[in-house]
C-alpha positions as CSV (number, residue, x, y, z in Angstrom):
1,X,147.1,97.0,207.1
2,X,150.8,97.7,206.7
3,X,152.8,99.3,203.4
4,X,154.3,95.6,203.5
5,X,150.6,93.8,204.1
6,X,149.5,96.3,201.2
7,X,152.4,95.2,198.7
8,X,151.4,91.7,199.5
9,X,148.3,91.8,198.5
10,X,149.0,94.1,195.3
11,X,151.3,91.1,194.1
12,X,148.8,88.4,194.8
13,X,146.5,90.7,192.9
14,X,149.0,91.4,190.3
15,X,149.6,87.7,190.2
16,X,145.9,86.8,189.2
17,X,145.7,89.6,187.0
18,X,147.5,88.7,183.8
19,X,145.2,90.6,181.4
20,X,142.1,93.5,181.9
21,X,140.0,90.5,181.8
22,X,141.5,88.8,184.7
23,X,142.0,92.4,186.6
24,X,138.3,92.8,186.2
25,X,137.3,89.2,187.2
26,X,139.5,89.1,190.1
27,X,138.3,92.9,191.0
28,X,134.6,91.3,190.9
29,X,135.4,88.6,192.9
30,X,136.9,90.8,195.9
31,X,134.2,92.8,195.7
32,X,131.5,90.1,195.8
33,X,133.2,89.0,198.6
34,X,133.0,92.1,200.7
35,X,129.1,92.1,199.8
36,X,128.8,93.7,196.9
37,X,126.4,92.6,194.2
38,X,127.2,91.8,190.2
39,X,124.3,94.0,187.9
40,X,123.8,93.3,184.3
41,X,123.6,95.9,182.5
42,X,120.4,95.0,180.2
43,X,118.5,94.9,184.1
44,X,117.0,96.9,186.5
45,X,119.1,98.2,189.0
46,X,118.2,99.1,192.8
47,X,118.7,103.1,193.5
48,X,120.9,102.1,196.3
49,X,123.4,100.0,197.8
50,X,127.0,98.0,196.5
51,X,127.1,97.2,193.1
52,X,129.4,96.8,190.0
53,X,129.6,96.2,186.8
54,X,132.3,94.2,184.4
55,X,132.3,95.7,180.7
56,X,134.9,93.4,178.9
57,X,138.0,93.6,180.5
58,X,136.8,97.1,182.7
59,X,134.7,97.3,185.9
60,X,133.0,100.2,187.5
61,X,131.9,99.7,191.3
62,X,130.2,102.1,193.5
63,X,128.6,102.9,197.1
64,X,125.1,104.7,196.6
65,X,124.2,105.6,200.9
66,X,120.7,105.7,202.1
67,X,120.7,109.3,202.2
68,X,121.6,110.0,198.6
69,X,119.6,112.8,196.9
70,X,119.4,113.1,193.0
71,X,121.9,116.0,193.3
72,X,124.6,114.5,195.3
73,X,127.8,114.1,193.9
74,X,129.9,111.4,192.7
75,X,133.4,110.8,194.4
76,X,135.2,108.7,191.2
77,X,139.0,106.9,191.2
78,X,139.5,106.2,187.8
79,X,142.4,103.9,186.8
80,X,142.8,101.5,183.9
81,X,143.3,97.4,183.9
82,X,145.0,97.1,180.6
83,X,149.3,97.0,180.6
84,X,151.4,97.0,177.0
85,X,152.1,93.9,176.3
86,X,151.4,91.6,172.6
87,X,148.0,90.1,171.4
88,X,147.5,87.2,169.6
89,X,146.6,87.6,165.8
90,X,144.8,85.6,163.8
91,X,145.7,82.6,162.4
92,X,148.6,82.4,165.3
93,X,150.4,79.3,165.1
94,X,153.6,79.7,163.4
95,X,156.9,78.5,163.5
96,X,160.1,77.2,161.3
97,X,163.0,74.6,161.5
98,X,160.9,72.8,164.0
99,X,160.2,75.6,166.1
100,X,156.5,76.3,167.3
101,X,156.2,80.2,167.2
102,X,152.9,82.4,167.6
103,X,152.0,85.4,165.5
104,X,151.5,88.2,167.8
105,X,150.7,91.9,167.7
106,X,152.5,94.4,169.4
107,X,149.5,96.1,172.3
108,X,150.5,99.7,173.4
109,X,154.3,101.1,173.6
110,X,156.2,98.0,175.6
111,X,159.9,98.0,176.7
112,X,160.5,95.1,173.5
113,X,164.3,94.4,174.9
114,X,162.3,94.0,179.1
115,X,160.4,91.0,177.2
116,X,163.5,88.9,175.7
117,X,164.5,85.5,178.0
118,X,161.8,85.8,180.4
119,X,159.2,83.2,180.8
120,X,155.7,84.0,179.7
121,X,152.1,83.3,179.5
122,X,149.2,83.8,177.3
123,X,146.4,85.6,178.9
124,X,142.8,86.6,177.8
125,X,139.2,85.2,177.0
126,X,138.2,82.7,174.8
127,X,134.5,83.6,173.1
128,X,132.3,80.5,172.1
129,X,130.0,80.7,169.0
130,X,127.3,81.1,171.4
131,X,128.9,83.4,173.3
132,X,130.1,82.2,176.0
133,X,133.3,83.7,177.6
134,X,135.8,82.3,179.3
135,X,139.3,83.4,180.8
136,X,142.1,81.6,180.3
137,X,145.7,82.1,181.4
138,X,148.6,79.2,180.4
139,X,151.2,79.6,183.4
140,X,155.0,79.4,181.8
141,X,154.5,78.5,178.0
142,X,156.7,81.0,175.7
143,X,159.4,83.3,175.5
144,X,161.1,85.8,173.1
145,X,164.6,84.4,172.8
146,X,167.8,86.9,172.1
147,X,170.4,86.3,169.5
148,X,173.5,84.7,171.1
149,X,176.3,87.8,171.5
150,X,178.4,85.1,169.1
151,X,176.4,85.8,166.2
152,X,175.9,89.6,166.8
153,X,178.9,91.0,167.9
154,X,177.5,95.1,168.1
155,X,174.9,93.7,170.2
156,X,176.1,96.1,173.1
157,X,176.3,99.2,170.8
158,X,173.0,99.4,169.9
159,X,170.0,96.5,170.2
160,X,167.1,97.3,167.2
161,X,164.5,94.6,167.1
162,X,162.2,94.3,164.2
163,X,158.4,94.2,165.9
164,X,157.6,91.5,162.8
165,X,160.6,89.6,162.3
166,X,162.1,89.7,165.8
167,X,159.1,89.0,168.2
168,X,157.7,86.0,167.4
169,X,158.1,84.1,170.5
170,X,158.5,80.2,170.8
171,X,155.9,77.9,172.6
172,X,157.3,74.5,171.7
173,X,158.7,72.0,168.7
174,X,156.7,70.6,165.8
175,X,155.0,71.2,162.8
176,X,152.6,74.6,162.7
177,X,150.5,72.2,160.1
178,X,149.9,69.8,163.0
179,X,150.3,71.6,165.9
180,X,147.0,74.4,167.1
181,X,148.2,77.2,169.5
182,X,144.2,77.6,169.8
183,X,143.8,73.8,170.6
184,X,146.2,74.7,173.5
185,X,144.6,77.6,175.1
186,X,141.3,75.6,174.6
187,X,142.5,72.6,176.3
188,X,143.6,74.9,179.2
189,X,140.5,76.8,179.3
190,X,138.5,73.5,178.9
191,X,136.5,74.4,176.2
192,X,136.0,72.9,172.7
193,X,138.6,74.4,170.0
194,X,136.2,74.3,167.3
195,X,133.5,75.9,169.4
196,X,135.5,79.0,169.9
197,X,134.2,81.9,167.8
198,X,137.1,85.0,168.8
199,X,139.5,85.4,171.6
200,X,141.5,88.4,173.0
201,X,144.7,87.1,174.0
202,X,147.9,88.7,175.1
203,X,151.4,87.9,176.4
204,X,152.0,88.3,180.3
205,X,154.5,88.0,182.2
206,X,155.0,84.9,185.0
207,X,157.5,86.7,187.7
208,X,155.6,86.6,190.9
209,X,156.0,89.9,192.5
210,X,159.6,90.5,194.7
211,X,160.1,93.1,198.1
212,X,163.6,93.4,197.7
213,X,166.4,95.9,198.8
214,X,169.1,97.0,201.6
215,X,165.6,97.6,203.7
216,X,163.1,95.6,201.9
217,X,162.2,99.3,200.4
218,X,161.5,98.4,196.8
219,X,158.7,96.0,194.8
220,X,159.1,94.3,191.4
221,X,156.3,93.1,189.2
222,X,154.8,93.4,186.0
223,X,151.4,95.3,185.2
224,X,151.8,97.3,188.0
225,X,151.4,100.0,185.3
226,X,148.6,100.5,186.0
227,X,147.1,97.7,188.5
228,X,148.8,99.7,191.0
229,X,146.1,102.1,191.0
230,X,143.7,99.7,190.5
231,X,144.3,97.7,193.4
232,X,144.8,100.8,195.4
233,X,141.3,101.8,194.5
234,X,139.8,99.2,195.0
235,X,141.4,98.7,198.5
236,X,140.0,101.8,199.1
237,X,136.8,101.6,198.1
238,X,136.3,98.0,200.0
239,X,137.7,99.5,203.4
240,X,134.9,102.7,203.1
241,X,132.4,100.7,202.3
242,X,133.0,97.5,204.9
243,X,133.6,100.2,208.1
244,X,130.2,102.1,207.1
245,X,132.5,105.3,206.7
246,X,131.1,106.6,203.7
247,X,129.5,109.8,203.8
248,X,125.6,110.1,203.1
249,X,126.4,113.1,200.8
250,X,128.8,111.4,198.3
251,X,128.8,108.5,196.0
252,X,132.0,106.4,195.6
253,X,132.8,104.9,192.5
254,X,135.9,103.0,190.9
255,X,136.1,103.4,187.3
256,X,139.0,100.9,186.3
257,X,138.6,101.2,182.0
258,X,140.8,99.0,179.4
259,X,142.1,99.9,176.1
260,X,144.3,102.8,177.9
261,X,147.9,101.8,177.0
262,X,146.1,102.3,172.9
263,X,144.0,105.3,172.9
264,X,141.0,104.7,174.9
265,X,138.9,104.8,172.7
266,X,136.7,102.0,173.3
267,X,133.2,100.9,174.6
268,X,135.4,99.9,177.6
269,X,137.8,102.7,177.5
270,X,137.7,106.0,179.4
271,X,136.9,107.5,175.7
272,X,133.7,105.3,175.3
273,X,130.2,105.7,177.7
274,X,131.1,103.7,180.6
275,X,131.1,105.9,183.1
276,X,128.7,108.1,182.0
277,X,126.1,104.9,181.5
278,X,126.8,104.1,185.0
279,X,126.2,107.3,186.2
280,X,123.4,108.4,184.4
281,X,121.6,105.1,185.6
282,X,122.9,106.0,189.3
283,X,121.3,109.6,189.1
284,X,118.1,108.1,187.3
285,X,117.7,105.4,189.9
286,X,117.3,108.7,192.3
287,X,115.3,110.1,190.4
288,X,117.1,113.1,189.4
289,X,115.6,115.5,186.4
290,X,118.6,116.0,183.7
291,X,119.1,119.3,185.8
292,X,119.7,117.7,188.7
293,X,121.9,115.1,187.1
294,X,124.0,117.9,185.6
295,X,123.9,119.5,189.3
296,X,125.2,116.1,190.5
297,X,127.8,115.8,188.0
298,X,128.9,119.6,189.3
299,X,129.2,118.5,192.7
300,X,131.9,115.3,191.8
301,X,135.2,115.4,191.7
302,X,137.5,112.5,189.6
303,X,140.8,111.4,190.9
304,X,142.8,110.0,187.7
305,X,145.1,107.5,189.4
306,X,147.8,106.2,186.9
307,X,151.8,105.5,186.9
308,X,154.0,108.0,186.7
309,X,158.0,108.6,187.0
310,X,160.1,108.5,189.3
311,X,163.5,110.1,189.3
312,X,166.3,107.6,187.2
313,X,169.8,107.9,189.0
314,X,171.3,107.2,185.7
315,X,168.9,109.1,183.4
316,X,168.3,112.1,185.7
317,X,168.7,114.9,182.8
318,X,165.7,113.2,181.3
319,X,163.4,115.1,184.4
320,X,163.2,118.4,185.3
321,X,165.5,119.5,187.6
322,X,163.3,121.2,190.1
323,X,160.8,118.4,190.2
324,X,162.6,115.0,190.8
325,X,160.2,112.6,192.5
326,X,161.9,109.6,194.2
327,X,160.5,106.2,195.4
328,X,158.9,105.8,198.9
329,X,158.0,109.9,198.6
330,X,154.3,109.6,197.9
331,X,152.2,109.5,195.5
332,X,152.7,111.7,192.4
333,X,150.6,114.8,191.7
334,X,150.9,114.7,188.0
335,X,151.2,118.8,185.9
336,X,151.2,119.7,182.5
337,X,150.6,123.0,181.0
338,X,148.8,121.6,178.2
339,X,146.3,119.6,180.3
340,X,148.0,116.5,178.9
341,X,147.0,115.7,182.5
342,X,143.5,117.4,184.0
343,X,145.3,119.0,187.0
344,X,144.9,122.6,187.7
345,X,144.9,124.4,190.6
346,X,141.7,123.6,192.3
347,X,142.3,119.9,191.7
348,X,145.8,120.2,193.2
349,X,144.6,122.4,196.4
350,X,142.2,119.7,196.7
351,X,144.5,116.7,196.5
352,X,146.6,118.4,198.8
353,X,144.2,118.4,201.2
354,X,142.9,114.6,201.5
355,X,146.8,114.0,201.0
356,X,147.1,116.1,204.5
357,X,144.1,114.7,205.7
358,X,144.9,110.8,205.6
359,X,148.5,111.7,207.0
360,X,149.9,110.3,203.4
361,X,152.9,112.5,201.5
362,X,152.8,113.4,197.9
363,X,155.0,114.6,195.4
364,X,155.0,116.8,192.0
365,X,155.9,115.7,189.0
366,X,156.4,117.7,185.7
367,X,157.9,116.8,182.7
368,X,161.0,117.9,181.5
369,X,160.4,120.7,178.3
370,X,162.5,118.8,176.1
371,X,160.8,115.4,177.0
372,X,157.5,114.8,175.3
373,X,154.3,114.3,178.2
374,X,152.0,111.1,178.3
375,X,148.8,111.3,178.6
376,X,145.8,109.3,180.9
377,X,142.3,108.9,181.2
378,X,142.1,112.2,183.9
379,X,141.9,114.5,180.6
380,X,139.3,111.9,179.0
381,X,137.0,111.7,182.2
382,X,137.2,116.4,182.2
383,X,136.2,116.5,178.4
384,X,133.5,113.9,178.3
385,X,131.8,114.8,181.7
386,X,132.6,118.1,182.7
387,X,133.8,116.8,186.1
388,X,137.3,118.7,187.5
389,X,140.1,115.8,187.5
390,X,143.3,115.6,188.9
391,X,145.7,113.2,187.3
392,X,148.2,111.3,190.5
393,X,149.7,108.0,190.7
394,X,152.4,105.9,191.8
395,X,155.9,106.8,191.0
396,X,157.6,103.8,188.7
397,X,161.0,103.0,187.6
398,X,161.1,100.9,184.2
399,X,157.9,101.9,182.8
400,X,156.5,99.5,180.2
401,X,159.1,97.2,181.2
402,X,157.7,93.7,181.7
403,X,158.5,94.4,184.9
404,X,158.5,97.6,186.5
405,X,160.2,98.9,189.8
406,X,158.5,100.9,192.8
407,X,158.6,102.0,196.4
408,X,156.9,99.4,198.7
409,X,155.0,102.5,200.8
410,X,153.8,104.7,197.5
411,X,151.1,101.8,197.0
412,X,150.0,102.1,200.2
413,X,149.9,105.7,200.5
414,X,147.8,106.0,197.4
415,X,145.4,103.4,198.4
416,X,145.3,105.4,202.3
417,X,144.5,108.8,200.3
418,X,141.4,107.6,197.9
419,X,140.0,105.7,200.8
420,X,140.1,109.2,202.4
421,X,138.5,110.5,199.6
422,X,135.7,108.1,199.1
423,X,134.9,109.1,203.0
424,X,135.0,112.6,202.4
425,X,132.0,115.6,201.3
426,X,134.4,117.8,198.8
């Protein structure tokens, strides 16, 4: 596969992704399709083989070889399906002087002026009283519409929207007393609306992705913070496994979480037991002793894949000035002093090598000092399980835009580097 094949197939992913449910679903689905098998979590699982599981709007796949002991290791790519965006409240339809509007929550820390005059979707599951789930995405349906310059002239010295009064977003024209924003996204989904018990729905952009550029060098989409990673996992994971490369003395597994963009914390978040349910069931289907599962846990190594920053032209005193990572340079290994991400030294040596070892570049990045530092899951997956982490990702422009801006070959370099990984006895 090409960068330009890669990017292709991140948009079409990105495209049928418009919520962590979705980016689960749609992970499931290519994964089923390259023969691996959907486990419940209330059954019995095999000790070996391809298998995931969906938690909500996370999955966690892996690769147990034949020749697994109960004190091999685990080779992990953690990323996380969720994007900022706005969730539905209760009681959502809305509206004024004929206007149909929807009540929505702000999800995470969006870009609020990327999401004005764009057409948008709603996005999520619908939950039956019986509980039954099922997705539901609209296509085109609402948008956040801007004040005319003509009736805000200091529009262009300084835009401050109010997150109550300012983003309600329009859907149609009526009456909210006889129009039912649920009715809609029922009728879409084609469920009853009064069987439907709760819902988790959020606001998602409709852009198809876009290779643009003097050279073709640059991608546009939304969510690619952080189904970049995602997608470049589970690319990775799928190639390993379908050209029987994967090493008898390491277990693969893709840990893609939600809730990141608000904490984590979550029985589907990177803060919650996931991973460690999966992997203590891994380890017990091998029969290992908690001895030999801690052993195993020593031997595994996490990579934290997640979006990072790449150099603005026009904001360039907002980096550091030594460490000024540009698009189409590589991946980003990601350092902070105060382990906001899990890199040290060890991890970095390590990433340096599979980074040398599937021919892929990378680059540093560091926060500038006067610049707070974000955090990820990398930090999250150290503390909980005592497994060294390194925290990379893709270098962005626009982050927490509606849509963001990469390099068409950082994708594809990240997604070369953990399918090296998975292969690979650290």
């Amino acid at each position: 596969m090409t960068s330009l094949e890669h990017i292709q197939d991140l948009g079409a992913f990105i495209e049928a992704s418009p919520s962590s449910y979705h980016a689960a679903h749609e992970a499931g689905r290519r994964l089923t399709a390259a023969g691996f098998t959907r486990l419940a979590e209330s059954a019995e699982w095999p000790a070996r083989g391809r298998h995931f599981v969906i938690r909500d709007g996370a999955i966690i796949a892996w690769v147990v070889p034949e020749a697994a002991t109960a004190t091999t290791g685990f080779n992990i790519v953690g990323a996380h399906t969720d994007s900022p965006s706005f969730k539905l409240k209760p009681k959502p339809t809305t509206g004024r002087f004929g206007w149909l509007q929807a009540g929505v929550e702000v999800y995470g820390g969006p870009l609020l002026n990327s999401w004005l005059d764009r057409e948008l979707q709603f996005a999520g599951r619908l939950v039956d009283l019986d509980g039954t789930e099922t997705l539901v995405a609209t296509g085109p349906l609402l948008r956040f519409p801007q004040l005319a310059i003509h009736l805000d002239r200091a529009v262009n010295d300084g835009l401050k929207l109010d997150k109550q009064h300012h983003m309600n977003p329009v859907w149609g024209q009526g009456h909210p007393g006889r129009e039912d924003l649920l009715g809609l996204l029922a009728a879409k989904a084609g469920v009853e609306a009064a069987s439907i018990g709760g819902y988790d729905i959020l606001v998602a952009d409709t852009q198809p992705g876009q290779v643009f550029g003097a050279s073709n060098e640059f991608f546009a989409a939304g969510r690619m913070d952080n189904l970049t990673s995602v997608h470049a996992g589970l690319t990775a994971l799928i190639n390993a496994a379908d050209t029987h490369a994967l090493t008898g003395s390491v277990i693969s597994v893709l840990a893609a979480f939600d809730h990141e963009e608000i904490g984590s914390g979550s029985r589907s978040g990177a803060c919650g037991p996931f991973l460690e349910d999966i992997l203590t069931r891994v380890s017990d289907g091998l029969g290992a002793s908690v001895s030999e599962r801690r052993r195993a846990f020593a031997n595994s190594f996490a990579v934290s894949a997640d979006a990072g920053h790449a150099v603005h032209p026009n904001y360039s005193d907002r980096h550091d000035p030594a460490n000024v990572p540009v698009l189409n340079g590589g991946p980003l290994l990601k350092i902070n002093a105060n382990q906001r991400y899990a890199t040290d030294a060890t991890g970095a040596a390590i990433w340096a090598g599979l980074c040398a070892a599937a021919g892929a570049p990378y680059q540093e990045f560091v926060s500038n000092n006067d610049v707070p530092c974000g955090s990820t899951i990398g930090p999250l997956t150290a503390t909980r399980l005592g497994i060294r982490t390194v925290d990379v990702g893709t270098p962005l422009l626009s982050m927490h835009s509606a849509r963001e801006l990469c390099g068409v070959e950082d994708p594809f370099h990240l997604a070369r580097v953990a399918e090296t990984f998975f292969r690979t006895a650290l």
